[in-house]
N, C-alpha and C positions, 0 to 999 in steps of 0.2 A: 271423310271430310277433314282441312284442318281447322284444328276448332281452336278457341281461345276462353281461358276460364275464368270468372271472376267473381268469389268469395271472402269472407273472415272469417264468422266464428267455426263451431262445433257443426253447427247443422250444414254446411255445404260440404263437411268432408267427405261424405257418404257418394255425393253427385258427383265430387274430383272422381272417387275412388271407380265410380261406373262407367264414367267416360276413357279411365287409364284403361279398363279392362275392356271397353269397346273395339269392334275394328277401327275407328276413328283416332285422331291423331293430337291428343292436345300440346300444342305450340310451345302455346305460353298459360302464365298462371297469373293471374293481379288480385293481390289484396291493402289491405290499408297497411298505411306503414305502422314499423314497432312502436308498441305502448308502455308509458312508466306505470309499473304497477306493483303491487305488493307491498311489507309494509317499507322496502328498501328502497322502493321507486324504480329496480332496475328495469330496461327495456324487456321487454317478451314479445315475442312473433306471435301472429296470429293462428289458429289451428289451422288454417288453411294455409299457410307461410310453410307449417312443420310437416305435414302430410306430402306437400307439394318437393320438400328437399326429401322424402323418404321416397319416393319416386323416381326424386331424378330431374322436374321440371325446372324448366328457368321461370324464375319469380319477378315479376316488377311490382313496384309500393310507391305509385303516383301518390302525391297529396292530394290531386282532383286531375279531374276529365276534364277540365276547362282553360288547361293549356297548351300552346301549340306542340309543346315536348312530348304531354302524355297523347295527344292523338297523333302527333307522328310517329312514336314507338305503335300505336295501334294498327297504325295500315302498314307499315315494314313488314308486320307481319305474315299477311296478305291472307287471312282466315274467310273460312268458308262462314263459319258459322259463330257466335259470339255468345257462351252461357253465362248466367247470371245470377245467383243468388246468394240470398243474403250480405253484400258486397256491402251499402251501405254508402258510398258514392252516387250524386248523380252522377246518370248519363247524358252529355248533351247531346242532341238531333246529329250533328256530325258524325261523333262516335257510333251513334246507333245506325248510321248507312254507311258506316265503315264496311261491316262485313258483306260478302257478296250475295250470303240468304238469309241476313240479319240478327237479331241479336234475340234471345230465349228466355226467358226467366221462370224460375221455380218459384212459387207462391205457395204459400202454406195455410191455404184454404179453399172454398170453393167458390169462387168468384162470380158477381160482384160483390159477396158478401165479406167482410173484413179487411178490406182496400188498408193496404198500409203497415207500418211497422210491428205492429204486436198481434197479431192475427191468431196465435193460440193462446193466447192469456186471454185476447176478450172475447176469443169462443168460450173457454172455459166461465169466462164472468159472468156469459148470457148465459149459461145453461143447454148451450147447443146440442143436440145428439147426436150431430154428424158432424163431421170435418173433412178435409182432405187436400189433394197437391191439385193445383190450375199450373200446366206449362201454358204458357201464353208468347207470342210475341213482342219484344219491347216500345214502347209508344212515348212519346212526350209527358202522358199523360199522367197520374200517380194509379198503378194496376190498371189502365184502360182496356190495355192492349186485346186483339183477340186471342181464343183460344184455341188451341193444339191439340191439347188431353186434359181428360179431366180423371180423377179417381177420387173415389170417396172412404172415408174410413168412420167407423163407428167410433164414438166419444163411451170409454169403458167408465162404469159405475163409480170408480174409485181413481180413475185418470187424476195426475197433476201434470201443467205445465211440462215438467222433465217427461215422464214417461211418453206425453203426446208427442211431444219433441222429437225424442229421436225413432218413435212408429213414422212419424212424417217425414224424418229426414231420409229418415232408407225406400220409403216409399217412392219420395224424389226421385232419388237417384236412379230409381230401376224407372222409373218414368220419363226421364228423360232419355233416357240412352235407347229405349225404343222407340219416341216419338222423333228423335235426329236420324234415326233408320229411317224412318216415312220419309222426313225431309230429303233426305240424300236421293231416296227413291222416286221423290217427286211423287208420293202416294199422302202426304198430309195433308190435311182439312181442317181449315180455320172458319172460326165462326165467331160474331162480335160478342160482347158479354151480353145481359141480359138488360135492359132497359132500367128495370125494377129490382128491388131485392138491396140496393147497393147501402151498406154500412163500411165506419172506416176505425179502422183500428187505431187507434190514437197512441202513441208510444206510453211506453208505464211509466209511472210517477213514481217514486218511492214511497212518495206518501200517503198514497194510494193504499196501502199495504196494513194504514192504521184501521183497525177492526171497529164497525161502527155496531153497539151490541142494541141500537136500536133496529137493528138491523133484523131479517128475519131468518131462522136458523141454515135453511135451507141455502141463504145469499151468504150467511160466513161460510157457507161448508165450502161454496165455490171461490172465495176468497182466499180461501185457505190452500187451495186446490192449483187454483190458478197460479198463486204468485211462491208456489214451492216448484223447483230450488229461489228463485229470486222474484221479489228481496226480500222474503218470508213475511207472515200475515202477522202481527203486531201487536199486545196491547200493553197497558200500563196495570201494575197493580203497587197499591202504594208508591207512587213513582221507579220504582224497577220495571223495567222493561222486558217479556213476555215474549218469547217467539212461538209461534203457533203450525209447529211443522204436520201435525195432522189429527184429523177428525172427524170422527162422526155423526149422523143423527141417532139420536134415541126419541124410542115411541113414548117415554112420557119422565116429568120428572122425578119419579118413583124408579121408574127403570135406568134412569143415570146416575142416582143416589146410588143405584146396587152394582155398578159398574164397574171392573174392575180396571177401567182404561183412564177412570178419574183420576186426575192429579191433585194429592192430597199437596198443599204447600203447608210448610211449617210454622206456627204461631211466629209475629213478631215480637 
């Protein structure tokens, strides 16, 4: 098929990477245009921007889908199929019957559970014991769409955000590039999400990240967990601010006094 790809950060480079290695043909490649960043403000391409020129692909960086430029560059293209993840763009209805056997998206959870932009942070928050990738169809809808494949992954005892991350992201990738065989094949099986179940992942806060120590041990551990590498879990001591890159439970406050992981900080 030929296919058309559309990501940014870190977690879709694993999906580019599976589709380049597919029989399948990817076209084109869309991500968001360059960002001022650092403390110089210079522009930086996206990971999917740099993967994409080590490749070889031709890049476009529409500012949106919602003009006549960026969806006439989308059907010039004339793609069988249109993958999607982590992009961060809508899609309008247009663009998504652009492609002739529509458009794919990687989801980084098991659907309808986590609907939305931060879907491994607020498993991590809930305490989930499972996770995993939903390919689904693209829909109008926010994650409506039906399902393709599903795959599950165990949430590990000691998991933060990064680690789940990039188990999901490669997970992705080997999951899409089999379930676009089916497709081609005319052998895929879609089914609509589940009526019930549906929570929505609400994008992260930074401030989110401030450590509430009314809190119970167990709920910072996943705070902690969740929001490493970003924006790291938070607290104040004497007004100095504290980052809290990792932690554990201990069975009692005798056996954390004797702990050799305790940070002693220094008299003021």
């Amino acid at each position: 098929m030929r296919l058309g790809f559309a990501g940014t950060p870190e977690f879709a480079v694993p999906a580019l990477d599976a589709l380049a290695r597919s029989r399948h043909r990817v076209a084109a490649v869309f991500t968001q245009p360059d960002r001022p960043a650092g403390r110089g403000l210079s522009l930086h391409s996206s990971a999917v921007k740099q993967r994409a020129g080590e490749l070889g692909l031709a890049v476009h960086q529409p500012r949106s889908f919602k003009t006549p430029d960026a969806e006439a560059t989308l059907r010039s293209l004339d793609l069988d199929a249109f993958v999607v993840v982590a992009y961060g763009l809508i899609l309008p209805p247009a663009v998504l019957a652009a492609p002739k056997l529509g458009c794919f998206n990687i989801h980084a959870s098991l659907l309808p559970r986590w609907r939305g932009a931060a879907p491994i942070q607020r498993a991590l928050l809930a305490g989930d014991a499972t996770t995993g990738i939903t390919i689904m169809r693209m829909e109008a809808g926010l994650d409506t769409g039906p399902m393709l494949a599903v795959r599950t992954l165990e949430i590990a005892p000691r998991e933060t955000a990064g680690t789940l991350h990039d188990r999901l992201a490669q997970l992705g990738g080997e999951l899409i590039a089999s379930t676009l065989d089916a497709v081609a094949s005319g052998a895929a099986h879609e089914e609509p999400q589940p009526g019930v179940g549906i929570t929505y992942a609400q994008k992260i806060d930074k401030a989110e990240a401030l450590i509430d120590w009314s809190d119970d041990a167990p709920g910072i551990l996943r705070r902690v967990r969740a929001f490493d590498p970003w924006p790291i879990a938070e607290t104040k001591l004497d007004g100095t601010q504290l980052r809290v890159w990792e932690a554990e439970l201990a069975a009692s406050i005798a056996a954390l006094q004797a702990s050799s992981a305790v940070c002693h900080l220094p008299a003021s």
